[in-house]
N, C-alpha and C positions, 0 to 999 in steps of 0.2 A: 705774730698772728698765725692760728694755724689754716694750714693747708687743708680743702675739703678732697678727700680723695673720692675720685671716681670710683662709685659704686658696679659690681657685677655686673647687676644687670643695665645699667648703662652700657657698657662692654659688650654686652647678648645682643645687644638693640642695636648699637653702632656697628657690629660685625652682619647681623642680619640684614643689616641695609644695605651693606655693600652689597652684602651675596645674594641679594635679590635685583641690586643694580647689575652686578656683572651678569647675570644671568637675563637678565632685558638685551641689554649689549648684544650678547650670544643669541638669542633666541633672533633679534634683530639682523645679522649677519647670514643666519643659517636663512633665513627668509629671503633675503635679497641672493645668494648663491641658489639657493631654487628657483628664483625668477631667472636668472643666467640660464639655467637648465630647461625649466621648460620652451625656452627661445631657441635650444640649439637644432641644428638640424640633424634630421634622421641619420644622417652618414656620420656624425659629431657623434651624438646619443650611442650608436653600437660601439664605439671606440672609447666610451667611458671607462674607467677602472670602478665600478659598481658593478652591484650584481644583476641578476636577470628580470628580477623583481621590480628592482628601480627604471631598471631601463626601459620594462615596458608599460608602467606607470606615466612614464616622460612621454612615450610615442603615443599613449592614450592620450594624452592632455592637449598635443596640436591641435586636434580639432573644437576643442572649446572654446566659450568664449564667456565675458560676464564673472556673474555670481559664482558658476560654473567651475569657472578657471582659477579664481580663486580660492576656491574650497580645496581642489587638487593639488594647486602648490603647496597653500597651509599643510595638506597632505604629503607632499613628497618632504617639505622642510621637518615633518614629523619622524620618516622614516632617515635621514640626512642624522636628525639628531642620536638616533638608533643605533646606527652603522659607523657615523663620524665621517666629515665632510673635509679633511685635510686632504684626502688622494683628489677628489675630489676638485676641492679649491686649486690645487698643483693644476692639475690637467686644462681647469678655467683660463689659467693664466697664461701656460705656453702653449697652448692651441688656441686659444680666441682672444687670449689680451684683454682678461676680466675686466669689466668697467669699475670693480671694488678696489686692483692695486692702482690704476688712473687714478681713481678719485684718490688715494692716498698719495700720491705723486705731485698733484694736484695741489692740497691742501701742505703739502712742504715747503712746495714754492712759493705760494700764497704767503704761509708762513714765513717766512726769508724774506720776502720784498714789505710785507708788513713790518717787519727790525727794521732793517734797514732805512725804511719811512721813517718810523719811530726817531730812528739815529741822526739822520740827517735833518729834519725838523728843527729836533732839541739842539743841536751843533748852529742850524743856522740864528735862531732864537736867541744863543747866547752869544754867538758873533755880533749878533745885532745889539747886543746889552752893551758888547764892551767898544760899541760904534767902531764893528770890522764887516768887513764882509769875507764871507764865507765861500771859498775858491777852490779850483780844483786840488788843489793842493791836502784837501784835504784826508786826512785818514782815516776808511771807516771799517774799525775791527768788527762789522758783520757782513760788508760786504769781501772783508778776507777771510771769512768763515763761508761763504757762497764759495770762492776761488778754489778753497779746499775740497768743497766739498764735491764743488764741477770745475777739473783742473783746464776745462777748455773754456770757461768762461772769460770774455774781456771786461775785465777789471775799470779798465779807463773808461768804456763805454757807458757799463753798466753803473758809474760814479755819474757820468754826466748827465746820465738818465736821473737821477736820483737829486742829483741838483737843481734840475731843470724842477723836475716837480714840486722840490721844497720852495723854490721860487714864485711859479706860479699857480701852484697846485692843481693842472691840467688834468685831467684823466688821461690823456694819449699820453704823458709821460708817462704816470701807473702802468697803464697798458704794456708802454713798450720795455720797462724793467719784467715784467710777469715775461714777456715773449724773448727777452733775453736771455732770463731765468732757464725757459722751457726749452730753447733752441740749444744753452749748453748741457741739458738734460738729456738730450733726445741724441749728440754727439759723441757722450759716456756711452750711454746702453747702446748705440751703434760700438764703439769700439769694442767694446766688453762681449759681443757676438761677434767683433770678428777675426779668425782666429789669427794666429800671428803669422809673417810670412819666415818660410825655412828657406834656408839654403839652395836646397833641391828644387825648390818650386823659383828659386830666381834664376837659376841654370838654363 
């Protein structure tokens, strides 16, 4: 039986939608880093890496409010896509601690303790098929893929969390694998700023 090959312009059409999706993405991004900017404060705004144009566009915009305020951002995310918002974006992050790389920090962890449900569910499910139960004993290659990934992470802890929930399906268990998660998150990027001790400085 012959194969129907993908015609051209099917190809024109499936490329065009991507590049109108990633371009939604983008356009979505540059909107939400203007709303960052218009909140920063006047002493933040002169210390931008933008030009002078931008920056007194931003100090115009405090005082609005409404319909107003939104038209100005739409505005400045216009100008952002003009010039290119990566200096930008940088300076969000190590001066105010963008709420865009949270929320992606965020949704890792989420992501992590979701497997990990997944994993241990399906393990307790089949312990229960072959009339076992499912004990600490157990080995879960995604919560040794957490361990990796945050080497301060407790292992045993964050297993008993993860048992408990498959157990009773509690949401304080949930909870407390997501604050486990975060606590060895927050432990890394503490190290990772702080610088190493020398010699000299133990003297």
């Amino acid at each position: 039986m012959a194969t129907k090959k993908s015609s051209s312009k099917d190809t024109d059409q499936q490329e065009i939608y991507v590049s109108r999706s990633e371009k939604k993405r983008q356009a979505k991004n540059i909107e939400e880093i203007a709303k960052e900017l218009v909140a920063l404060s006047p002493a933040l705004i002169k210390k931008l890496p933008a030009d002078d144009l931008l920056k007194t566009e931003l100090l115009n915009s405090r005082d609005l409010k409404g319909g107003a305020l939104k038209r100005q951002t739409k505005f400045i995310a216009g100008m952002l896509r003009e010039t290119g918002s990566d200096e930008v974006l940088a300076f969000l992050t190590e001066r105010k601690g963008s709420h865009l790389k949270q929320a992606g920090e965020f949704h890792e962890l989420e992501r992590l303790r979701e497997d990990i449900i997944t994993e241990v569910i399906e393990a307790r499910e089949e312990a229960q098929r072959d009339q076992e139960h499912l004990t600490e004993s157990w080995q879960s290659e995604t919560i040794a893929v957490a361990c990796r990934r945050f080497p301060a992470l407790d292992h045993n802890a964050l297993k008993k969390s993860a048992l408990r929930y498959a157990a009773t399906r509690k949401p304080v268990h949930r909870r407390e694998m997501f604050r486990q998660l975060h606590a060895a998150m927050e432990r890394q990027q503490f190290s990772e700023k702080t610088p190493p001790t020398s010699d000299s400085d133990e003297a």
